[in-house]
TORPA-4810 file (N, C-alpha, C, O; in nm, 3 decimals):
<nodes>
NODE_1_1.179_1.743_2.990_1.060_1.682_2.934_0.953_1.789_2.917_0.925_1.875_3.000_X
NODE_2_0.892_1.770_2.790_0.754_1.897_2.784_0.647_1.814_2.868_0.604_1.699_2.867_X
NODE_3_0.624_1.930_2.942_0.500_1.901_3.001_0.352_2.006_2.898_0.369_2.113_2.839_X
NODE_4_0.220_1.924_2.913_0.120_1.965_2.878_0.015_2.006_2.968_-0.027_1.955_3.072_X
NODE_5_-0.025_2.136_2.890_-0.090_2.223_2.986_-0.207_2.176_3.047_-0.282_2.123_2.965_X
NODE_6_-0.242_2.176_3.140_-0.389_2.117_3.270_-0.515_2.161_3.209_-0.567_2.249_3.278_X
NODE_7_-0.591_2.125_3.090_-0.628_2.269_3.063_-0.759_2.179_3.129_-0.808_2.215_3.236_X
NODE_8_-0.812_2.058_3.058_-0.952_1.933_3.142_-0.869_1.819_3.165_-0.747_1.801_3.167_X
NODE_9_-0.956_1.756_3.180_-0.941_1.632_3.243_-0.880_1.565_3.114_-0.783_1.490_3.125_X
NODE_10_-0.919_1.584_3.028_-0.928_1.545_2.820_-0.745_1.551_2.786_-0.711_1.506_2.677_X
NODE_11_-0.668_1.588_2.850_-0.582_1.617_2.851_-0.495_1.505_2.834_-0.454_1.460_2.727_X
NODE_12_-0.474_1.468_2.937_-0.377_1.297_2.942_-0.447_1.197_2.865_-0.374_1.104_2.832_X
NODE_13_-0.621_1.186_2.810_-0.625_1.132_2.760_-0.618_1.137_2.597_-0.616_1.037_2.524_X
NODE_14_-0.614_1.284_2.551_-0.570_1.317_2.437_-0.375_1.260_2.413_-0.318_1.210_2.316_X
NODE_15_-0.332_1.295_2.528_-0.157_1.295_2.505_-0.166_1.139_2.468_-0.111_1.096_2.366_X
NODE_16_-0.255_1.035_2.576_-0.227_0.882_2.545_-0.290_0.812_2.423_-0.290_0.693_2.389_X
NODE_17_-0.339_0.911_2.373_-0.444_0.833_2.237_-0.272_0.858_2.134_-0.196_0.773_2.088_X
NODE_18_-0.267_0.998_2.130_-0.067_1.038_2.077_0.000_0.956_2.022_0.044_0.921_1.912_X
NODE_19_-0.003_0.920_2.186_0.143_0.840_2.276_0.072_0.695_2.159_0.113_0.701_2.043_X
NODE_20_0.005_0.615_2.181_-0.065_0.473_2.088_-0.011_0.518_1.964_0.097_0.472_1.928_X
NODE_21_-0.095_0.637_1.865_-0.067_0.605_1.748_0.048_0.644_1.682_0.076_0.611_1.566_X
NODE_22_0.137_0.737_1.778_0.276_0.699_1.753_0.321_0.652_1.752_0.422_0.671_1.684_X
NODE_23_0.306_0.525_1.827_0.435_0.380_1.861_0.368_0.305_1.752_0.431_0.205_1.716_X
NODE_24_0.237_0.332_1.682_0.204_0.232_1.559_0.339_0.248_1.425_0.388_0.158_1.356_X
NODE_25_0.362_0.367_1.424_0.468_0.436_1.322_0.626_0.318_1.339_0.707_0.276_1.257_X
NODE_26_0.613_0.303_1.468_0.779_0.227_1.545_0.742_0.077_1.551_0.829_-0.008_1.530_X
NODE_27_0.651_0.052_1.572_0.645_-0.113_1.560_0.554_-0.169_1.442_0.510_-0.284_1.433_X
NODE_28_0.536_-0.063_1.352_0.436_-0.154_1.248_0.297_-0.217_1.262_0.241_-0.290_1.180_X
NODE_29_0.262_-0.185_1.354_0.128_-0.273_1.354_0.051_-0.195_1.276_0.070_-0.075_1.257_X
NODE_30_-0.063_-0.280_1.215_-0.174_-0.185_1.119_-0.264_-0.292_1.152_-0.280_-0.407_1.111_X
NODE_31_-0.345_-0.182_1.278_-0.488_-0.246_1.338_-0.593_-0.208_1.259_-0.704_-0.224_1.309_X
NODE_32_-0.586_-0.147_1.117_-0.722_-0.075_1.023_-0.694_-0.181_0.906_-0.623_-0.150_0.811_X
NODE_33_-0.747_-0.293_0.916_-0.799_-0.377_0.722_-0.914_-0.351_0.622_-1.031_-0.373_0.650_X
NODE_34_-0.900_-0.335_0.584_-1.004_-0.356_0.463_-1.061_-0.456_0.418_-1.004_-0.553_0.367_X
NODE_35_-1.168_-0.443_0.431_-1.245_-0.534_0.439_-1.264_-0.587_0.285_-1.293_-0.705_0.262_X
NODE_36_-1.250_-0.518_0.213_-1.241_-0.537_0.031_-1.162_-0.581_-0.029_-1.172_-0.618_-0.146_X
NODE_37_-1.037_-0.586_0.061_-0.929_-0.631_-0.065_-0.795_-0.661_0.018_-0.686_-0.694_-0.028_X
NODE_38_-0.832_-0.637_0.167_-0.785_-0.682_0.267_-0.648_-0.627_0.303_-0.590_-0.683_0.397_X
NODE_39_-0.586_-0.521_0.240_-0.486_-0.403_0.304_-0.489_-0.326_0.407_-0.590_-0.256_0.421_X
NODE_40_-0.377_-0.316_0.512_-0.435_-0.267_0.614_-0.333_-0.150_0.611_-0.252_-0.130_0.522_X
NODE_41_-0.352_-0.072_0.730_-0.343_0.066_0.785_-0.298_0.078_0.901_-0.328_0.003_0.994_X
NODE_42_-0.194_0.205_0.910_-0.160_0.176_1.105_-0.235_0.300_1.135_-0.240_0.328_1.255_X
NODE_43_-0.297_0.384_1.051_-0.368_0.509_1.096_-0.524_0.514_1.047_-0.549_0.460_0.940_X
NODE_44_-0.615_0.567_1.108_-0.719_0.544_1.062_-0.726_0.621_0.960_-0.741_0.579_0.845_X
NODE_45_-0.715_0.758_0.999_-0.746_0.891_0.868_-0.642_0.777_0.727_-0.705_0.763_0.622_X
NODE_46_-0.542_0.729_0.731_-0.471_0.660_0.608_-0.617_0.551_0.564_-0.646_0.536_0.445_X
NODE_47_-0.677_0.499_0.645_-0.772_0.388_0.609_-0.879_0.473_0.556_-0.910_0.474_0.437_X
NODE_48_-0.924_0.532_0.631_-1.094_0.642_0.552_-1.032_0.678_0.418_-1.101_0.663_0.317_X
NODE_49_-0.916_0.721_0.409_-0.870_0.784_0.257_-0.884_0.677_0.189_-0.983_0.694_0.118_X
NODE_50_-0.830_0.555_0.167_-0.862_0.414_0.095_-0.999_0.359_0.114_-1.012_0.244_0.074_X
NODE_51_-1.107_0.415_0.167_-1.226_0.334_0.174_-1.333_0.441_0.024_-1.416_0.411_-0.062_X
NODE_52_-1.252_0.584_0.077_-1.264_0.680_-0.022_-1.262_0.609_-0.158_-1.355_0.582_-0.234_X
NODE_53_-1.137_0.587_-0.169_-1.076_0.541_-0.311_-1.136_0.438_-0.372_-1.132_0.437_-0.495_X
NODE_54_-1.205_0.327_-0.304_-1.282_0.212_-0.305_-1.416_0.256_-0.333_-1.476_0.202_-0.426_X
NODE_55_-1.469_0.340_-0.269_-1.645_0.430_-0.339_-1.581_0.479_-0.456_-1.641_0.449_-0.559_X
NODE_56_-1.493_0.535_-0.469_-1.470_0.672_-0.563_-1.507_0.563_-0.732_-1.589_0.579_-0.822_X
NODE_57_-1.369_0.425_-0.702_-1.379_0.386_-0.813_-1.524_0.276_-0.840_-1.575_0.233_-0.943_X
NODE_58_-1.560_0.255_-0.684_-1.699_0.183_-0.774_-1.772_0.267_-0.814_-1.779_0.222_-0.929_X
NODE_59_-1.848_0.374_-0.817_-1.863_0.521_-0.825_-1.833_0.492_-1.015_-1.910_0.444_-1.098_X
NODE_60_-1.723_0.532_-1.027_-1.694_0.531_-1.135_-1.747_0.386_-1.276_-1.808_0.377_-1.383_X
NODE_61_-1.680_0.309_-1.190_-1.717_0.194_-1.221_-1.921_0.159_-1.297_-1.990_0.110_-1.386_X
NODE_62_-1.916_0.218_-1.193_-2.128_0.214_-1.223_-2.132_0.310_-1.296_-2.254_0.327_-1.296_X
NODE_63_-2.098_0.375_-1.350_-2.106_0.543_-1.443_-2.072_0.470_-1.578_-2.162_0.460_-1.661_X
NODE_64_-1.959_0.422_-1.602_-1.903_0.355_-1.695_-2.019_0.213_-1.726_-2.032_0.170_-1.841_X
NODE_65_-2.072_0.171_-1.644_-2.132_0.074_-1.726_-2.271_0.058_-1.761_-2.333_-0.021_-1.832_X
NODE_66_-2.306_0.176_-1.675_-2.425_0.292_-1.727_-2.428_0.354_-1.883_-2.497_0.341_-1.984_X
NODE_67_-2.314_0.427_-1.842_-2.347_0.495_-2.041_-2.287_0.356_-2.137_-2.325_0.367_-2.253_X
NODE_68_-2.215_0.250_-2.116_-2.243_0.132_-2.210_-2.341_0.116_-2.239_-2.375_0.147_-2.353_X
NODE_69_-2.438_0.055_-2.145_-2.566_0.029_-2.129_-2.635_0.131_-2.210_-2.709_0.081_-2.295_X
NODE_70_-2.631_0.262_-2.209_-2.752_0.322_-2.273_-2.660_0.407_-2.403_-2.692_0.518_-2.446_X
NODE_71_-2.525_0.314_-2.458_-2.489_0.284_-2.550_-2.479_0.196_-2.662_-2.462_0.206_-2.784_X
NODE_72_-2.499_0.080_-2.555_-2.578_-0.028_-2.658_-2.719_-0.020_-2.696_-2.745_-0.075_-2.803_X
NODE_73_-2.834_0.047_-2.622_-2.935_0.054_-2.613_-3.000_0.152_-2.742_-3.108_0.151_-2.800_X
NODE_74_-2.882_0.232_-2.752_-2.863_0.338_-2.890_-2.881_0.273_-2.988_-2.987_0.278_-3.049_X
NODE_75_-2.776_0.195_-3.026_-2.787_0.103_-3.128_-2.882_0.022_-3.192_-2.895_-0.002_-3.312_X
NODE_76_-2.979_-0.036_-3.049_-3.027_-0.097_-3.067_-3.181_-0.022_-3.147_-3.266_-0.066_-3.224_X
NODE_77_-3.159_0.092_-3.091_-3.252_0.182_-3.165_-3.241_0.231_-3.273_-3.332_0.307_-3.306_X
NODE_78_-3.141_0.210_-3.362_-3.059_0.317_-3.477_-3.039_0.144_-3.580_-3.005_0.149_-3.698_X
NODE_79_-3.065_0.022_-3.517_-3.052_-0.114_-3.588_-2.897_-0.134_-3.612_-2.802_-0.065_-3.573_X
NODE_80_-2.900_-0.223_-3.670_-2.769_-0.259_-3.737_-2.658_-0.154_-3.794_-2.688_-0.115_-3.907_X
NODE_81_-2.552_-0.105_-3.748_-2.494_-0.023_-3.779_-2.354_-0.003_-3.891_-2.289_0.098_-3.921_X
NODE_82_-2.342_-0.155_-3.939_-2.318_-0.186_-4.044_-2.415_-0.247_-4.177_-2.364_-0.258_-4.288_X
NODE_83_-2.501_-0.268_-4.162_-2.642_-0.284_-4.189_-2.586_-0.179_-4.366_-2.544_-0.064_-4.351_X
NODE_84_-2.596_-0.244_-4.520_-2.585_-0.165_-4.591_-2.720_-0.050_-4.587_-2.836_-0.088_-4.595_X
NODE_85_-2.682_0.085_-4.575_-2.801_0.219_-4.612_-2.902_0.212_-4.715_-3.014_0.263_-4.714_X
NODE_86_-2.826_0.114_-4.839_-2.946_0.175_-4.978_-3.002_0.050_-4.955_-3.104_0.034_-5.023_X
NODE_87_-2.965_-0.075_-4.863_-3.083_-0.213_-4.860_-3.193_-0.163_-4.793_-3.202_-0.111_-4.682_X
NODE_88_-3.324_-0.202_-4.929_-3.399_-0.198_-4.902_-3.508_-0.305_-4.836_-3.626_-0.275_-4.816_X
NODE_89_-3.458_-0.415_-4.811_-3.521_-0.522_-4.743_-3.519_-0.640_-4.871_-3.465_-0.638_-4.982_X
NODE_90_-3.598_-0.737_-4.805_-3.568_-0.864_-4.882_-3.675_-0.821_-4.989_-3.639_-0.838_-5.105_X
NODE_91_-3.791_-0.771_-4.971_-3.915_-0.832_-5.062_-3.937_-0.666_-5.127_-4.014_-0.649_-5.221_X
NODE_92_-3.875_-0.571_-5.076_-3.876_-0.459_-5.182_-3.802_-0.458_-5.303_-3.709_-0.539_-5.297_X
NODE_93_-3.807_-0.406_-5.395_-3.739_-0.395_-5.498_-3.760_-0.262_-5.544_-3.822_-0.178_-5.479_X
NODE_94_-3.676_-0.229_-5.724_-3.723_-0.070_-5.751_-3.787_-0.112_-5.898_-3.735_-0.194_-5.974_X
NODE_95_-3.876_-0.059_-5.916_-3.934_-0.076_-6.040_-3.884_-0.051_-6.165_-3.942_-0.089_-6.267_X
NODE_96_-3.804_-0.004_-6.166_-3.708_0.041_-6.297_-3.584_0.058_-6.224_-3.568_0.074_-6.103_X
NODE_97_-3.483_0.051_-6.338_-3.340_0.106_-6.306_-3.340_0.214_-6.383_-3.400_0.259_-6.481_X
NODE_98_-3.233_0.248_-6.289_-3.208_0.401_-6.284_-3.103_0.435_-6.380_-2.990_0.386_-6.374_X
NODE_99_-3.154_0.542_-6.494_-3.069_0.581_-6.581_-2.962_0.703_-6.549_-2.967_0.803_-6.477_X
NODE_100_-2.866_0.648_-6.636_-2.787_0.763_-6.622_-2.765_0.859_-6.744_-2.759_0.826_-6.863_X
NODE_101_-2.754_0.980_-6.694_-2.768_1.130_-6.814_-2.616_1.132_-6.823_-2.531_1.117_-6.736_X
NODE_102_-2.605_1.159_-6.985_-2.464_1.218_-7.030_-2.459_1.343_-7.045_-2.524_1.397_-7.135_X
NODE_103_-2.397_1.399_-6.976_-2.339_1.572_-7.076_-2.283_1.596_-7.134_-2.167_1.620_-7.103_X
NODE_104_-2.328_1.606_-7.263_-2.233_1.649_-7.372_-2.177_1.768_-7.356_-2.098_1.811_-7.440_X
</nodes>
């Protein structure tokens, strides 16, 4: 059997913290859920990495509906974007029509 070196007191209780989250690996238990979407974890560092992933994409999520937002807001500044270019409104008109030159 390996024995571990005396070095503090921290010792046996480092080996028994081990000794726990090894036998999580052999019997399956996953004491870490999520509180978001309710998947759980038999290791913590496995759970912090998924709480990661959960900021990362709301993170993303708010970025994305940010530049919508000040994509529609564009538009709304620039008007109608199918809107015909040469309409000139209801009550304008052009005072003459516009001739066209031949080249002979």
């Amino acid at each position: 059997m390996l024995k571990a070196p005396v070095v503090s007191d921290r010792t046996f209780t480092d080996l028994y913290f081990l000794l726990q989250s090894h036998q999580t690996l052999h019997t399956g238990v996953k004491p870490f859920e999520c509180p978001q979407c309710g998947k759980s974890f038999g290791s913590l560092s496995n759970f912090r990495a998924h709480e990661r992933r959960h900021k990362k994409s709301a993170k993303k999520k708010a970025e994305e509906e940010k530049a919508a937002a000040a994509a529609t807001s564009n538009v709304d500044l620039l008007g109608d974007p199918l809107a015909d270019p040469l309409d000139l409104g209801s009550g304008a008109q052009l005072s003459e029509k516009p001739t066209v030159s031949r080249v002979r």
